[in-house]
N, C-alpha and C positions, 0 to 999 in steps of 0.2 A: 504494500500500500504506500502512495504516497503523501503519506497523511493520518492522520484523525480520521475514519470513517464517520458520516453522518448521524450513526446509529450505535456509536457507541459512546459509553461518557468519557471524558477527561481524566486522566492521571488514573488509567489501567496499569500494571506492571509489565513489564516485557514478558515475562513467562506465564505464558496464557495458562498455566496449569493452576495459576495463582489465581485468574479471573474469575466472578461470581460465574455458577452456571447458567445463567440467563444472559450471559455474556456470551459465554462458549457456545450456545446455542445458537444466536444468532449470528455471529460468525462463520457456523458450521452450513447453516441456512441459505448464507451472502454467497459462500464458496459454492455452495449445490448449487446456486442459482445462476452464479457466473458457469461454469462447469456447462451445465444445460442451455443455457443460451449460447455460447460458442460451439455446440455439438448439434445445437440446431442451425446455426447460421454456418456449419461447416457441411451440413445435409447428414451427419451422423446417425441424430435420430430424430423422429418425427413431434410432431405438436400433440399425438394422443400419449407419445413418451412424460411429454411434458405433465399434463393432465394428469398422469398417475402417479408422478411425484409430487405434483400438488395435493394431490387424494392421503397421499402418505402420509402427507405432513400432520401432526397434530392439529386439530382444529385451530387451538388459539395461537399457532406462528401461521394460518395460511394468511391473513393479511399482508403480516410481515411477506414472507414467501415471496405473494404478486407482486409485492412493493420492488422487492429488491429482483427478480426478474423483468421487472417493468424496465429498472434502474441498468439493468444488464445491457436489454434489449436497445434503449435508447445512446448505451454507448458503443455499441458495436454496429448500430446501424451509422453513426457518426464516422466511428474511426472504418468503413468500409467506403464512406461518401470520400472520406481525405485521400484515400491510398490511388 
């Protein structure tokens, strides 16, 4: 990262083993979501792939989830417009 991500608070420790779990979740969440948007926009896997990962997800991160797949999505449609 370069950076503070959005979604996470200020003055975390570098050893994420140390972060609360609701930290490491949504971390875990960001990375599925990067992950999956790049394996769709590389034709990997399909958009009902996607759907079933979303279906996985515990109810209370699928907000989160779309947010941070939305977040993916709109930066790799970016960085494919520059290239």
């Amino acid at each position: 990262m370069a950076g503070q991500s959005d979604y996470l608070p200020p003055g975390l420790p570098l050893n994420r083993a140390k972060w609360p779990q609701e930290c490491q979740l949504k971390e875990h969440y960001d990375m599925r979501a990067a992950a999956l948007v790049r394996q769709l926009f590389e034709r990997k896997v399909t958009r009902q792939i996607v759907i079933q990962h979303i279906d996985a997800t515990p109810e209370s991160y699928w907000d989160f989830f779309r947010g941070r797949l939305n977040y993916w999505r709109v930066t790799y449609e970016v960085t494919a417009r520059n290239k």
